[in-house]
C-alpha positions in Angstrom: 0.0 0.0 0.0 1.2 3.6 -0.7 0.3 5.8 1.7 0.2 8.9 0.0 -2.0 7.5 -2.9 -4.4 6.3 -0.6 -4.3 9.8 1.4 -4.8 11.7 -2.0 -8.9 10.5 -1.4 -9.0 13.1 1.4 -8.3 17.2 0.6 -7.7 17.3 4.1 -7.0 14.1 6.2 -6.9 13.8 10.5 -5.1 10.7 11.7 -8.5 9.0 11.6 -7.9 8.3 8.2 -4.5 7.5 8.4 -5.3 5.0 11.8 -8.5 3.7 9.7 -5.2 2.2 6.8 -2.6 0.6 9.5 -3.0 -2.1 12.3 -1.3 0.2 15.2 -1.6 3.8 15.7 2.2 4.0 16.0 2.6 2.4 12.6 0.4 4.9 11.3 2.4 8.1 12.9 5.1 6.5 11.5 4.1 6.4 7.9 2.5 10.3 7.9 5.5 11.1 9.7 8.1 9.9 6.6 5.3 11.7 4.3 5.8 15.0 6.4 9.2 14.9 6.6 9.3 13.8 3.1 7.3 17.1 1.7 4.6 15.0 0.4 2.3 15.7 3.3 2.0 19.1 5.0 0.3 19.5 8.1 -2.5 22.6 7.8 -2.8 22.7 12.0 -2.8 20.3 14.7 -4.7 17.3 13.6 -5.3 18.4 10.1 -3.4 17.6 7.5 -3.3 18.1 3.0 -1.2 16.2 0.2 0.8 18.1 -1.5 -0.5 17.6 -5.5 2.1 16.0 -7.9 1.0 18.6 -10.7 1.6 21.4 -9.4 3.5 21.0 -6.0 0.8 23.0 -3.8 -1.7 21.9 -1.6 -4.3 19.5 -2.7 -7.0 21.0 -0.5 -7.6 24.6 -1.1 -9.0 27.6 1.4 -12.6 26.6 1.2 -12.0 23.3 1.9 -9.3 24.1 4.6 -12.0 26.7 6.4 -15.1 24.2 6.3 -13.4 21.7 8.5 -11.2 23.9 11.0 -14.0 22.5 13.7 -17.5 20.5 13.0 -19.5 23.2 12.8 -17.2 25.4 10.6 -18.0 27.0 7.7 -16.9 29.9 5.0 -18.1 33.7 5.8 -18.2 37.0 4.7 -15.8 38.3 1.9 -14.4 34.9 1.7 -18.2 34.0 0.5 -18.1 37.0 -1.8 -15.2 35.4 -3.2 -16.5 31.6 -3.3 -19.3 33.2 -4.9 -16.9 35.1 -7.5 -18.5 38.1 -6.7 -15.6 39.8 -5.0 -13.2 42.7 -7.0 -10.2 41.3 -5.0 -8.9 38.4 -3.6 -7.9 38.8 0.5 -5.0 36.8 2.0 -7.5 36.3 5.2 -10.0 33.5 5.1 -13.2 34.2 7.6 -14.4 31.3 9.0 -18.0 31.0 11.2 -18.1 28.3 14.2 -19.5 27.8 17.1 -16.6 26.6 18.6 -13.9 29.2 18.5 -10.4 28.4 17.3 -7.2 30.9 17.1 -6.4 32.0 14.1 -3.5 30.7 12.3 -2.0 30.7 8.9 -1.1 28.1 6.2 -0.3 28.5 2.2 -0.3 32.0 2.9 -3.6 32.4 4.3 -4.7 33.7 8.0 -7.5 31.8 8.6 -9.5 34.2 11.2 -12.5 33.2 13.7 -15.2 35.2 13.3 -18.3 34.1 16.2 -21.3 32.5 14.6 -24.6 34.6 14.8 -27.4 32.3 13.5 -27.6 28.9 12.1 -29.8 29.4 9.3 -28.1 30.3 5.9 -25.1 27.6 5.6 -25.3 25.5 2.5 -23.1 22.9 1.0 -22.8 23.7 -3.0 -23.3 20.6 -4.8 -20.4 20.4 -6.5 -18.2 22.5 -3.9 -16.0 19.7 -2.3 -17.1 19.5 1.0 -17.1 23.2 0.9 -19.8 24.4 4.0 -20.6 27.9 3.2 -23.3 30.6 3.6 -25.4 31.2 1.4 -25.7 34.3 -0.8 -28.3 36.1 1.6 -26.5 35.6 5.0 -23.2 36.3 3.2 -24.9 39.8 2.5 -26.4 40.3 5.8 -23.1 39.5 7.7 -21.0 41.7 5.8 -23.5 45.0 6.3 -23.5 43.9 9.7 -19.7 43.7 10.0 -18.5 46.2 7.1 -16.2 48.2 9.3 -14.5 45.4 10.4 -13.5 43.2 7.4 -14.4 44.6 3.8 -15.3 48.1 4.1 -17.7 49.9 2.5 -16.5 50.0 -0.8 -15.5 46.6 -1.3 -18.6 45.6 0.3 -20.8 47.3 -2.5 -18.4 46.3 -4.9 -19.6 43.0 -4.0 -23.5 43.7 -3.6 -23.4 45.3 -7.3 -22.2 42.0 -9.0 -24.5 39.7 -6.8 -27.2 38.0 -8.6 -30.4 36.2 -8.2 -30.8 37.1 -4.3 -33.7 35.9 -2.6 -35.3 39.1 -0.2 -37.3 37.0 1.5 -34.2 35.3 3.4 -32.9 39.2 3.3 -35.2 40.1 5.5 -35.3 36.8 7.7 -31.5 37.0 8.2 -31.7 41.2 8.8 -34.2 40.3 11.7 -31.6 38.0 13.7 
């Protein structure tokens, strides 16, 4: 069995996986420890971990993936969405991630991934094709960032991002607005 092969199934990997392919725990922490130290593995934070792709030598998970599994309940927010969505003028080196369980921030491929506490649960989607992405919806992703302009996008860049938005459902507007 190769190990990284079989860990190339998972954008982002705990030792649960890697456990879930050996007999012992210590043969496992073996293994991912010759893939780390063999920069074929790099660990994202404490018990999360990527492959590093064969095509083009980064990560094989990227920041949405990364943000949606930080903690169980974790999921993509604010401009980050705007960007997901495509509907963002530029692209920030900080990655805002909702949970209910906090987590310090950290950085990894060049991305601070920051905690920002989770309001409400309504409005977190999974796209269908988005890769285990967990993310919030268009609406919410509106709502929070009024609500939070002065603290993460601005004004400008938040209307920037309003103006190319498209098929927005009001009635969620104004659900989300009341929380």
């Amino acid at each position: 069995m190769n190990l990284y092969y079989e860990l190339l199934q998972y954008p982002i990997f705990s030792m649960k996986e890697v456990n879930g392919l050996y007999s012992s725990e210590r043969t496992a922490r073996i293994a991912l420890g010759k893939l780390l130290k063999e920069n074929m593995v790099l660990k994202i934070r404490n018990g999360l971990y990527t492959c590093l792709s064969g095509e083009n030598g980064g990560p094989v998970a990227n920041r949405f993936q990364i943000a949606s599994v930080i903690t169980p309940s974790s999921y993509v927010s604010h401009h980050t969405a705007f960007e997901y969505y495509g509907t963002a003028d530029q692209v920030f080196y900080e990655v805002y991630v909702g949970s209910e369980t906090r987590f310090h921030d950290f950085e990894f491929d060049g991305y601070t991934y920051h905690y920002v506490k989770e309001q409400m649960k309504e409005g977190i989607v999974f796209p269908e094709f988005g890769g285990g992405v967990r993310i919030t919806d268009k609406e919410r992703t509106i709502t929070d960032s009024i609500k939070d302009m002065n603290l993460i996008a601005g004004l400008e860049e938040v209307l920037s991002c309003l103006v190319s938005a498209n098929s927005i459902d009001e009635t969620k507007m104004l659900k989300y607005r009341k929380r």
